[in-house]
FIMAR-438091 format. One line per 8 residues: number of its first residue (from 1); for each residue y, z, x of N, C-alpha, C. Coordinates in nm, 4 decimals. Example, Ala and Ser with C-alpha at 12.3 -4.5 7.8 and 13.67 -1.06 7.14 Angstrom:
BEGIN
1	-0.5690,0.7800,1.3190,-0.4500,0.7800,1.2300,-0.3300,0.7800,1.3200 ~ -0.2250,0.7080,1.2850,-0.1060,0.7140,1.3670,0.0030,0.7870,1.2900
% end
This chain:
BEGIN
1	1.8423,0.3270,1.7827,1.9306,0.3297,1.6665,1.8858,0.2305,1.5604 ~ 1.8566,0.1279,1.5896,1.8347,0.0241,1.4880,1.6621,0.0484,1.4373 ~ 1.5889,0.1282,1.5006,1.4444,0.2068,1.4234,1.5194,0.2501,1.3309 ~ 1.6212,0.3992,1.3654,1.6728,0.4236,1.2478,1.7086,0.4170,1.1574 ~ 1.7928,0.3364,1.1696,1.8374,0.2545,1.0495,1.7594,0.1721,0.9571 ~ 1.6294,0.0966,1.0315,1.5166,0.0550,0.9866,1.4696,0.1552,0.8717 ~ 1.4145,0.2511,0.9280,1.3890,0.3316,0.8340,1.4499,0.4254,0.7485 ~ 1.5969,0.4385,0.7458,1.6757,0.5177,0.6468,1.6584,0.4151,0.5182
9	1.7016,0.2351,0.5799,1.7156,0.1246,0.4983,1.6055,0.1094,0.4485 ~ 1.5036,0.1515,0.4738,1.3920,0.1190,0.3937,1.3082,0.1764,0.3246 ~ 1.3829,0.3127,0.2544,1.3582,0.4159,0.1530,1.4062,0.5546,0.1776 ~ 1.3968,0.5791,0.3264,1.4638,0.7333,0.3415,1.6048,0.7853,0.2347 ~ 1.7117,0.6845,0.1536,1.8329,0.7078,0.1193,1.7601,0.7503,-0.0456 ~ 1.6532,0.7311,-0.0651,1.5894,0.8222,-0.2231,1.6460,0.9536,-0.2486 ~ 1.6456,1.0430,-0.1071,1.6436,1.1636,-0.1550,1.8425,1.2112,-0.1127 ~ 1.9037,1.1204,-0.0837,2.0305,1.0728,-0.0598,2.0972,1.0403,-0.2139
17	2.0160,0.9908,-0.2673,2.0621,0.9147,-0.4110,2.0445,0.9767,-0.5002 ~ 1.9986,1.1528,-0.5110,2.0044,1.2440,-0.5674,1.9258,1.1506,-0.7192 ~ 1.8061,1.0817,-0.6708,1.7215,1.1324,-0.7814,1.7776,0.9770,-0.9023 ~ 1.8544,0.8857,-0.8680,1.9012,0.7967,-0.9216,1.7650,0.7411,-0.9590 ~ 1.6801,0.6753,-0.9173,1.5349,0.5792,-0.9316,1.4116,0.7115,-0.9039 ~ 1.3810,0.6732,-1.0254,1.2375,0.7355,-1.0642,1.1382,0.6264,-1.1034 ~ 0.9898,0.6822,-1.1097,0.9029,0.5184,-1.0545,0.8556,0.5789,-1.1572 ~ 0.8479,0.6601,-1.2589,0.7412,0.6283,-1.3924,0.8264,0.5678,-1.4687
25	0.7084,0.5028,-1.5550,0.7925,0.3577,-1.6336,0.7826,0.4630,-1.8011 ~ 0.9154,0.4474,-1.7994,0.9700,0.4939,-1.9034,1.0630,0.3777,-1.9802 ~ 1.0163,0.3597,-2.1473,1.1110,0.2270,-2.2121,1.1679,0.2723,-2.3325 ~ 1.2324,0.2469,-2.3569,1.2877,0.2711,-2.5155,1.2729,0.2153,-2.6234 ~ 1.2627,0.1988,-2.7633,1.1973,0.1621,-2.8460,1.2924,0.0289,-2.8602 ~ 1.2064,-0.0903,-2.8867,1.2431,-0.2646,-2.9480,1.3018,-0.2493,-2.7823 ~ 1.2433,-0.2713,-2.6893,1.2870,-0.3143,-2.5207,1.1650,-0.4103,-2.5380 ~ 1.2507,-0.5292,-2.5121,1.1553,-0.6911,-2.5360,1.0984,-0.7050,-2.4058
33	1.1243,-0.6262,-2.2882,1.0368,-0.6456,-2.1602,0.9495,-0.5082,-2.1328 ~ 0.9612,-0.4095,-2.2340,0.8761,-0.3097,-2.2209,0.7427,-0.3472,-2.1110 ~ 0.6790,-0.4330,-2.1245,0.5230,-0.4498,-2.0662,0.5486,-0.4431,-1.9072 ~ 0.6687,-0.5244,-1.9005,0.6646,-0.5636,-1.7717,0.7854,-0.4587,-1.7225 ~ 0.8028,-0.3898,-1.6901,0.8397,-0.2562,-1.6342,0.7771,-0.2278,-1.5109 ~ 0.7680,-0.1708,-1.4445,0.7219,-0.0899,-1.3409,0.7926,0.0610,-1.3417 ~ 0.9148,0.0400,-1.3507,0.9880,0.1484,-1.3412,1.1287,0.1606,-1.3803 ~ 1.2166,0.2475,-1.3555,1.2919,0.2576,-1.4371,1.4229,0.3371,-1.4094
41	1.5273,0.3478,-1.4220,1.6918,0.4195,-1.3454,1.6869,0.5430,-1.4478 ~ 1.7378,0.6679,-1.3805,1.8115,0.7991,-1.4965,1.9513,0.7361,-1.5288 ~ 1.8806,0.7093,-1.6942,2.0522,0.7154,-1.7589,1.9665,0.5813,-1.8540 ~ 1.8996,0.4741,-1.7885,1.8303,0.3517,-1.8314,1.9045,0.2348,-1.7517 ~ 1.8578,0.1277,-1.7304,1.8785,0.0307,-1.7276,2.0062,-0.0142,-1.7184 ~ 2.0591,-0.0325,-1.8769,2.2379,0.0061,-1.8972,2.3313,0.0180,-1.7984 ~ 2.3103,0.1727,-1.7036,2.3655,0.1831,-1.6477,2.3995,0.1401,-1.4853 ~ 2.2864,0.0103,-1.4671,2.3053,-0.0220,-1.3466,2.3900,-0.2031,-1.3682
49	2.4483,-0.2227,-1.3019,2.5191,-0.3755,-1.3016,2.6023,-0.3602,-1.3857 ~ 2.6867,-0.4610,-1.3565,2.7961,-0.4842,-1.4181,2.8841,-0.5872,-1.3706 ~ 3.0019,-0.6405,-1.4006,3.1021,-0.7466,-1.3979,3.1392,-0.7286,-1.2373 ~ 3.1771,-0.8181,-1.1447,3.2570,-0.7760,-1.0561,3.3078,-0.8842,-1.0009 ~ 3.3942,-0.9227,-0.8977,3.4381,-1.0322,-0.8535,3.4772,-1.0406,-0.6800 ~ 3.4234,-1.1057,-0.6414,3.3692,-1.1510,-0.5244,3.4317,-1.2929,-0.4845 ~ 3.4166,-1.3244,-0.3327,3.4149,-1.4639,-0.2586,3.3354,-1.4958,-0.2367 ~ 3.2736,-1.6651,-0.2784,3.1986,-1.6826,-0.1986,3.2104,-1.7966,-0.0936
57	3.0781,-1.8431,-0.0409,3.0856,-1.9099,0.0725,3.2233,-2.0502,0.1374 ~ 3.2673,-2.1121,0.0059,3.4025,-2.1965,0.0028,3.5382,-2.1059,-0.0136 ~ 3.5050,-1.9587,0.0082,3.6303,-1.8944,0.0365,3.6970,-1.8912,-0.1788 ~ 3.6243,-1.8905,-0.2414,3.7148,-1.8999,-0.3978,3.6569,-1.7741,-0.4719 ~ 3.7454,-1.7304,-0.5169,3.6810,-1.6162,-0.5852,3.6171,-1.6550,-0.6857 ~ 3.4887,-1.5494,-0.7177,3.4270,-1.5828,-0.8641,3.3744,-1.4758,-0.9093 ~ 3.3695,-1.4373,-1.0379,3.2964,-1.3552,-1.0774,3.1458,-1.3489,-1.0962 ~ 3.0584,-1.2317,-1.1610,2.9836,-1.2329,-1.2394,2.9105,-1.3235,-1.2794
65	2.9512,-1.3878,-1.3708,2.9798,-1.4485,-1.4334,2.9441,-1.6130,-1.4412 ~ 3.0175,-1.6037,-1.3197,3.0066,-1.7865,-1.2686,2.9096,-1.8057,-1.1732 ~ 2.8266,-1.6415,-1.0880,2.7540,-1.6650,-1.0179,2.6358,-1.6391,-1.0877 ~ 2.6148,-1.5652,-1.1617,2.4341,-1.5556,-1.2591,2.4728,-1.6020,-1.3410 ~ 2.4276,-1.7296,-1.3425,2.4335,-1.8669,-1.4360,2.2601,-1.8548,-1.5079 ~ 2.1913,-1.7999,-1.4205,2.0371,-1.8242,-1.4093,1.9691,-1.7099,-1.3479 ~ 1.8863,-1.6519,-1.4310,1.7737,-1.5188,-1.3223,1.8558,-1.5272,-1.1743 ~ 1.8544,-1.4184,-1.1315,1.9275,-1.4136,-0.9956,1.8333,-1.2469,-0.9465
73	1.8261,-1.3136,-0.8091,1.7466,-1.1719,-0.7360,1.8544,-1.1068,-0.6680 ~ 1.9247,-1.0334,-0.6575,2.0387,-1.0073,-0.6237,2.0250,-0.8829,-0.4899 ~ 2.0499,-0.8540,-0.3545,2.0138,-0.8003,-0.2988,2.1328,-0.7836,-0.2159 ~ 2.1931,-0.6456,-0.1452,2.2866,-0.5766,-0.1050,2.2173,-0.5816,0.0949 ~ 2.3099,-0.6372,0.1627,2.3042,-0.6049,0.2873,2.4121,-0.7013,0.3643 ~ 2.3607,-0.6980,0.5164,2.4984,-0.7638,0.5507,2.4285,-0.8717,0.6850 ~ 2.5410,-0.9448,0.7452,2.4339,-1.0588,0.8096,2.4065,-0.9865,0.9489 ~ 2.4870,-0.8954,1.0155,2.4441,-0.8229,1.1539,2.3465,-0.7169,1.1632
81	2.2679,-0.7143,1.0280,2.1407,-0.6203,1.0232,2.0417,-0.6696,1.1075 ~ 1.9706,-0.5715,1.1935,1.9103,-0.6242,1.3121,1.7455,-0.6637,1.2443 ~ 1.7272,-0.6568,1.1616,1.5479,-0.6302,1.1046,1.5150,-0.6616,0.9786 ~ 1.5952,-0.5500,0.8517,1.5769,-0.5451,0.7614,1.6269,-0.6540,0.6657 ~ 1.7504,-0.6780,0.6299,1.8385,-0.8000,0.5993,1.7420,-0.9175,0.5964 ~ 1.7202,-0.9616,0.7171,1.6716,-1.0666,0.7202,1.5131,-1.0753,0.6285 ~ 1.4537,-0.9759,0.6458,1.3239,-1.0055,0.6256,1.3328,-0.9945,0.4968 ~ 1.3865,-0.9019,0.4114,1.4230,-0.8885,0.2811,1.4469,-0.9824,0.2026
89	1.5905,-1.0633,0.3043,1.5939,-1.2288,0.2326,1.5275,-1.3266,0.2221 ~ 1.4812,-1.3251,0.3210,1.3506,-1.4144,0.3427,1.2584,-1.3978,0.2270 ~ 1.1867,-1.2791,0.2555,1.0938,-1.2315,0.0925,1.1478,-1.3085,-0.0490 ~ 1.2860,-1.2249,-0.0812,1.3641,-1.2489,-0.1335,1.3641,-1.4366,-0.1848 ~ 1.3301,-1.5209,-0.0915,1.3215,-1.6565,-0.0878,1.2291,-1.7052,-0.1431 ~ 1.1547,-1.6535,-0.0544,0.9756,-1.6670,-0.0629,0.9294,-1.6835,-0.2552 ~ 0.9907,-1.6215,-0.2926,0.9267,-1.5392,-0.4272,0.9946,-1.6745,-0.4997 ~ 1.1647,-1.7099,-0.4750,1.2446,-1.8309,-0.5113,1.1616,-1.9248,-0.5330
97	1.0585,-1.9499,-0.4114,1.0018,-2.1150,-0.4024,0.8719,-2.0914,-0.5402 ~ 0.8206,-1.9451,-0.5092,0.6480,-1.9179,-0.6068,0.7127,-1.8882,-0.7163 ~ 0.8296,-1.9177,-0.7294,0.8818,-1.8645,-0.8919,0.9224,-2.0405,-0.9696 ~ 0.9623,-2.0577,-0.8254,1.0348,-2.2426,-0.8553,0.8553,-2.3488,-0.8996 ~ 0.7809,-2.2711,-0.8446,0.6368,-2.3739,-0.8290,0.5759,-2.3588,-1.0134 ~ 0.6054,-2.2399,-1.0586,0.5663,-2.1835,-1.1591,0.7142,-2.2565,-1.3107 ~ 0.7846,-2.2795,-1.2657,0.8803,-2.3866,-1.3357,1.0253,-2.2884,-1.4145 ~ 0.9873,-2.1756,-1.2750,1.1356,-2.1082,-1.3207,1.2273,-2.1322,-1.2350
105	1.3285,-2.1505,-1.2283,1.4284,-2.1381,-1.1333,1.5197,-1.9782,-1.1301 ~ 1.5317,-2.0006,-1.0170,1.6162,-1.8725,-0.9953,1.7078,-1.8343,-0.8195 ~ 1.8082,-1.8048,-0.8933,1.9067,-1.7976,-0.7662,1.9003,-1.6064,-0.7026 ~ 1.8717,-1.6976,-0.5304,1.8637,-1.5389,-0.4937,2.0066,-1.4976,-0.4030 ~ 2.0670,-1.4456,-0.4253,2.2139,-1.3570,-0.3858,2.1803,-1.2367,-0.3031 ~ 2.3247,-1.2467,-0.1810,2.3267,-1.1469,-0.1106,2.4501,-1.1274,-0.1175 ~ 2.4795,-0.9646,-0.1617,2.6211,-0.9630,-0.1410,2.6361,-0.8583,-0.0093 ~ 2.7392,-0.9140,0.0749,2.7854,-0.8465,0.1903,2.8218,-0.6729,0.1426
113	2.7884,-0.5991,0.2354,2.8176,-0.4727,0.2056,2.8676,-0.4575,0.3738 ~ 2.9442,-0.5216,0.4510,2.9742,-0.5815,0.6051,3.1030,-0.6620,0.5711 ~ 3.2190,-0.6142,0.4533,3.2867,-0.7446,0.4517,3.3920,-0.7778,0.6350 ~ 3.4021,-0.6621,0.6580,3.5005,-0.6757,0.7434,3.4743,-0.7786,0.8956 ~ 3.3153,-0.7874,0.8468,3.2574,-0.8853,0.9722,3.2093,-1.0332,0.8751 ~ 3.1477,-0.9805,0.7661,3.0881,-1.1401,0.6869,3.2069,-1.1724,0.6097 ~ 3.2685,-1.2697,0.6701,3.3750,-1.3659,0.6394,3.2632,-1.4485,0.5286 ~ 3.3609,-1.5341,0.4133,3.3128,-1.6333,0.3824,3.2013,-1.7551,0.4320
121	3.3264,-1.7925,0.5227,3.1797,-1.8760,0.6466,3.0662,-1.8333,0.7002 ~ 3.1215,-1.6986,0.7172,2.9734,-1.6415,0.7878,2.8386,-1.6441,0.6765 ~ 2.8692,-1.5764,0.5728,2.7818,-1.5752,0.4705,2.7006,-1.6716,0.4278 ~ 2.8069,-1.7942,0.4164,2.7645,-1.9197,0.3863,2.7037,-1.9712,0.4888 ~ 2.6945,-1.9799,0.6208,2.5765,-2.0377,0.7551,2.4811,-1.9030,0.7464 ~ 2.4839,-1.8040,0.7278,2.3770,-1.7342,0.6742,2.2523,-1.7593,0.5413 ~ 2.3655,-1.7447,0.4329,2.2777,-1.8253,0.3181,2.1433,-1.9315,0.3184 ~ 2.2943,-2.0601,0.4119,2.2094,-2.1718,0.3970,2.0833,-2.1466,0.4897
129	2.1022,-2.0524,0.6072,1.9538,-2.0480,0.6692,1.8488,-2.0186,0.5931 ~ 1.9017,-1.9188,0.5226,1.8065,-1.8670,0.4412,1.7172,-1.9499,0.3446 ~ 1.8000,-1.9623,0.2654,1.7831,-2.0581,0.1325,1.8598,-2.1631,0.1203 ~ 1.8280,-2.2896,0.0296,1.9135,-2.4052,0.0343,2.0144,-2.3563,-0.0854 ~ 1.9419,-2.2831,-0.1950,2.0148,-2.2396,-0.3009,2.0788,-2.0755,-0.3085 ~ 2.0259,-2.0099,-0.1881,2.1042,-1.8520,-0.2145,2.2652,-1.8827,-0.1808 ~ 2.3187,-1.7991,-0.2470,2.4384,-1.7394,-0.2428,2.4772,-1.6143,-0.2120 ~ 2.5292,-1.6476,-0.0907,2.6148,-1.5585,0.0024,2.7868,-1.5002,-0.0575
137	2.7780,-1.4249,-0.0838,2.9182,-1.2836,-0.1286,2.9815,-1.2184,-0.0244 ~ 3.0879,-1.2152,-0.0308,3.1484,-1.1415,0.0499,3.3147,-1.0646,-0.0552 ~ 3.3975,-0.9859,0.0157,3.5382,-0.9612,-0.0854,3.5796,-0.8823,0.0331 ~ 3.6921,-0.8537,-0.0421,3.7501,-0.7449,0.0233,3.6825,-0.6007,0.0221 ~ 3.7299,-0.5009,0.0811,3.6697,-0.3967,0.0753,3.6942,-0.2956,-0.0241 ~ 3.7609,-0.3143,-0.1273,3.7518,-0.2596,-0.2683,3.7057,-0.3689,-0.3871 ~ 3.6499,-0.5114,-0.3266,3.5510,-0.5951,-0.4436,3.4079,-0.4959,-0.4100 ~ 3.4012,-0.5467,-0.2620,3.2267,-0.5071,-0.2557,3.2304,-0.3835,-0.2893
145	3.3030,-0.2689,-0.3030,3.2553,-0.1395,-0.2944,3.2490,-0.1573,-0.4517 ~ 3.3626,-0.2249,-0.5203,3.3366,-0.1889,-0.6714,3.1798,-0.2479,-0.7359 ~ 3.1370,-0.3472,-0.6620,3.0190,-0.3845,-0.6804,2.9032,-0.3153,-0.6604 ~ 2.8954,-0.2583,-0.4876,2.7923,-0.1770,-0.4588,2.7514,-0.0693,-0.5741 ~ 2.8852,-0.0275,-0.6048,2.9128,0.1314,-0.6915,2.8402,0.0819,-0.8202 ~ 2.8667,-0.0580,-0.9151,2.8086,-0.1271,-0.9862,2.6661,-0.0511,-0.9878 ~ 2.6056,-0.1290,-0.8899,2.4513,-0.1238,-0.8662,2.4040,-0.0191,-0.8158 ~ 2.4978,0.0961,-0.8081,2.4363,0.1884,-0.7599,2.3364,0.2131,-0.6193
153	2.4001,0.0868,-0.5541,2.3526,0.1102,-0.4141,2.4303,0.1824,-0.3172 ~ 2.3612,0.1997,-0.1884,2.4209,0.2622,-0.1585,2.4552,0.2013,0.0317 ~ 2.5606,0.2370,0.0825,2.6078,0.1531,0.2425,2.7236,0.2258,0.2857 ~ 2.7062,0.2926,0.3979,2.7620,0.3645,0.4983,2.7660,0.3011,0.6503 ~ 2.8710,0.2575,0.6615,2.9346,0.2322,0.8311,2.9002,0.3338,0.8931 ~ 2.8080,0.2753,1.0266,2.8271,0.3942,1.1186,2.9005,0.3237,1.2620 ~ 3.0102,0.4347,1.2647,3.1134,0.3544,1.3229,3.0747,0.3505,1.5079 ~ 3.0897,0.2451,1.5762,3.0440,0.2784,1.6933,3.2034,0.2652,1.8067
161	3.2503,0.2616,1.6770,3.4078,0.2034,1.8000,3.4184,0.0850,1.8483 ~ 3.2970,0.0090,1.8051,3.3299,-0.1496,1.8373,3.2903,-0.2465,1.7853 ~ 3.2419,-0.3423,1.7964,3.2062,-0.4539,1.6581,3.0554,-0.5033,1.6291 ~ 2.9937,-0.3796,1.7249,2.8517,-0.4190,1.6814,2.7931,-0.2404,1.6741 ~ 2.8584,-0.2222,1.5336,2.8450,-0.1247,1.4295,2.7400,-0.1557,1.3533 ~ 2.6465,-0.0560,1.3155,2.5495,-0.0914,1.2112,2.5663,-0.0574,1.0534 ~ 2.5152,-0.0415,0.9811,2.5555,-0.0204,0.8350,2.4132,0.0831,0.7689 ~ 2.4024,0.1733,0.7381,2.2933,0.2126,0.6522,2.3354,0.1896,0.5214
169	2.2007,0.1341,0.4688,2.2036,0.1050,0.2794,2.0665,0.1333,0.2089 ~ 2.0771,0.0784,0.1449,1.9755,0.0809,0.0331,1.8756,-0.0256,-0.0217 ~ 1.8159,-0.0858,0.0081,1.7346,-0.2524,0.0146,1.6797,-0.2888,-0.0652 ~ 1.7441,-0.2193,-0.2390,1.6366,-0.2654,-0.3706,1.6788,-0.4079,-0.3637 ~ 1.6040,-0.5169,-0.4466,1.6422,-0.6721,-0.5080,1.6589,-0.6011,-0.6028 ~ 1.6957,-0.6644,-0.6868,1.7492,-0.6418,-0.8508,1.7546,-0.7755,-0.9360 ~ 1.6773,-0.7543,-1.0195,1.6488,-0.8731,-1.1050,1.7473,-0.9071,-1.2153 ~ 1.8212,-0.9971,-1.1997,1.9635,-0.9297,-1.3317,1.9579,-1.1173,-1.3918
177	1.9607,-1.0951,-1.5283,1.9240,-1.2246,-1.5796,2.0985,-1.2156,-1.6890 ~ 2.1239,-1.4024,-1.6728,2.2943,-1.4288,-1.7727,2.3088,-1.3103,-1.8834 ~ 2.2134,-1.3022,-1.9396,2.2667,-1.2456,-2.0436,2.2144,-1.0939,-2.0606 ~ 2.0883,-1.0641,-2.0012,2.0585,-0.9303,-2.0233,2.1303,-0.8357,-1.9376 ~ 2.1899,-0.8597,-1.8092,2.2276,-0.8210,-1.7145,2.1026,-0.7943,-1.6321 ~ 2.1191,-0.6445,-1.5630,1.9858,-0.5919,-1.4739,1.8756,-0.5486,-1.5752 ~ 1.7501,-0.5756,-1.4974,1.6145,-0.5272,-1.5953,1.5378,-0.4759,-1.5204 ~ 1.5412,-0.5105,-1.3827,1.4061,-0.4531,-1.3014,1.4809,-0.4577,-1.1494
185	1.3752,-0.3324,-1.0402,1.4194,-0.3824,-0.9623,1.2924,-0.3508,-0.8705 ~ 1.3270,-0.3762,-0.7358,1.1925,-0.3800,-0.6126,1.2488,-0.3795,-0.5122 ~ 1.1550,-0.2653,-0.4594,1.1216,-0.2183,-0.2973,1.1031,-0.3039,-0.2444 ~ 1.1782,-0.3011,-0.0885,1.0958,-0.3464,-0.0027,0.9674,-0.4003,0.0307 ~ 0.9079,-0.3117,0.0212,0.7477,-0.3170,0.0448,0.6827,-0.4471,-0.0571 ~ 0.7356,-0.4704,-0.1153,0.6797,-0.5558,-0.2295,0.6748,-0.7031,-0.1475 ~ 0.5712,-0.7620,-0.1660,0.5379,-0.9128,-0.1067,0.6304,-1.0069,-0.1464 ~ 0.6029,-1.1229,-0.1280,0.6587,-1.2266,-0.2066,0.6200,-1.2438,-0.3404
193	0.4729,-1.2653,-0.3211,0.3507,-1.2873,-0.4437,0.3963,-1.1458,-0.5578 ~ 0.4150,-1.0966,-0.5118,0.4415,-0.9409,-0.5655,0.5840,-0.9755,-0.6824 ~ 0.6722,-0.9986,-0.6056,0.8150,-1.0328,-0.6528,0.8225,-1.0881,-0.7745 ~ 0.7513,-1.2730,-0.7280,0.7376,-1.3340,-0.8483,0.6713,-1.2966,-0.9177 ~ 0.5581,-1.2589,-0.9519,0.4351,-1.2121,-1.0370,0.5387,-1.1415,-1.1117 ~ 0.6078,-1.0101,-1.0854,0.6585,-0.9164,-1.1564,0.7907,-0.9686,-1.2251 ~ 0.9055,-1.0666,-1.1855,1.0234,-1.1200,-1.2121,0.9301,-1.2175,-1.3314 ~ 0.8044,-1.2899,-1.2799,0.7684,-1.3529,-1.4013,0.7255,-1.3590,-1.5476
201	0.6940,-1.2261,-1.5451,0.6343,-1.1513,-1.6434,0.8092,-1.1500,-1.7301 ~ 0.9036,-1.0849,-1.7186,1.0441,-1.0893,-1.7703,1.0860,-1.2480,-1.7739 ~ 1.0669,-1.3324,-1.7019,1.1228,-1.4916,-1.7158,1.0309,-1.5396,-1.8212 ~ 0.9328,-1.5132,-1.8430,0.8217,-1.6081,-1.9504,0.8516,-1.5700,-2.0771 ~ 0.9522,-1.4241,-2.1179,1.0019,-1.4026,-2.2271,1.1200,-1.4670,-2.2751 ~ 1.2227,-1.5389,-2.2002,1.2983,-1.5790,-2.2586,1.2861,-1.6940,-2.3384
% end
C-alpha cells in the first residue's frame, strides 16, 4: 500500500487533475519573471493561491499573511506519510540552506492535509526536525481544505478504519512570494540544487 501511494503521490494524480498543470512555458505580456518560468497552470498563475487561515505550531491562528512574510516554498502533505513527505521536506530544506548561502532567505512551509492526526504540536516537533525555520500548519478540516482547494492540490483519505490511514495527494512545492503571491512551482523529482537555482532566478528580481 504505501508503494502505492508512493507513486500516485508522486505524479500519477496529473491525469486525476484533469489537465490543471501543463509543462510548456507559456507567459503573458510585461510578466517580470517571464525568463524564469519553466511552466505554467490553465487559467495562469492568478489562479492558484490565495488568502487562507490556519494554526500553527503555538496552537494561534494566522493567516496568509502573517505566515509569507518572505519567499516561502510552500508544500502540502502530512507528518504520517511513510516516504514521500519526508523526503520532499527535506529537499524542500536543502534548497532553504543553498538559497540561504546565496543571501536569500526563505521560509519553507508544510501545511497538514492530515489535520485530524497533525495537531499543532505534532507539526511543530515535525517542523523543527526538519528545519530550524519551517513552519508547520495545521486547521480544522474546512481551513485546510479551503487552502488545499486554494492551491489546487489535491488529498484523499483512504480510510482504513483505524488510525494508521494513509492520505493520497499531490507533492508540487510552490514558490509564493509577500506580495506576488504564487509564481512557480516543482516536482518532486527536482533536486535541491535544482530548487534553488530555479526559485533564484525569481528572488534576484526583486
Amino acid at each position: 500500500m504505501a508503494t502505492l501511494v508512493a507513486l500516485v503521490a508522486s505524479g500519477g494524480l496529473l491525469a486525476l487533475m484533469g489537465g490543471i498543470w501543463v509543462s510548456t512555458q507559456m507567459t503573458g505580456p510585461g510578466d517580470e519573471f517571464a525568463e524564469c518560468r519553466m511552466g505554467t497552470v490553465a487559467g495562469g498563475a492568478e489562479t492558484i493561491g490565495g488568502p487562507f487561515t490556519l494554526v500553527n505550531a503555538a496552537g494561534e491562528t494566522v493567516t496568509d499573511a502573517e505566515v509569507i512574510t518572505e519567499p516561502a516554498l510552500v508544500y502540502f502533505g502530512y507528518t504520517f506519510c511513510p516516504d514521500v513527505c519526508p523526503l520532499d521536506t527535506v529537499r524542500n530544506a536543502e534548497a532553504t540552506d543553498i538559497l540561504e548561502e546565496q543571501g536569500h532567505s526563505v521560509t519553507p512551509v508544510m501545511i497538514s492535509i492530515d489535520p485530524a492526526r497533525d495537531t499543532p504540536e505534532v507539526m511543530g516537533e515535525y517542523s523543527e526536525a526538519i528545519h530550524p525555520r519551517m513552519v508547520g500548519l495545521t486547521g480544522s478540516e474546512e481551513q485546510v481544505q479551503a487552502a488545499t482547494q486554494a492551491y489546487r492540490a489535491y488529498a484523499k483519505k483512504n480510510d482504513s478504519g483505524d488510525d494508521y490511514y494513509l492520505v493520497d495527494h499531490s507533492t508540487f512545492t510552490y514558490l509564493v512570494l509577500p506580495e506576488q503571491g504564487f509564481v512557480e512551482f516543482f516536482r518532486r523529482e527536482l533536486t535541491a540544487d535544482e530548487v534553488a537555482e530555479r526559485s533564484a532566478c525569481f528572488l534576484d528580481k526583486l
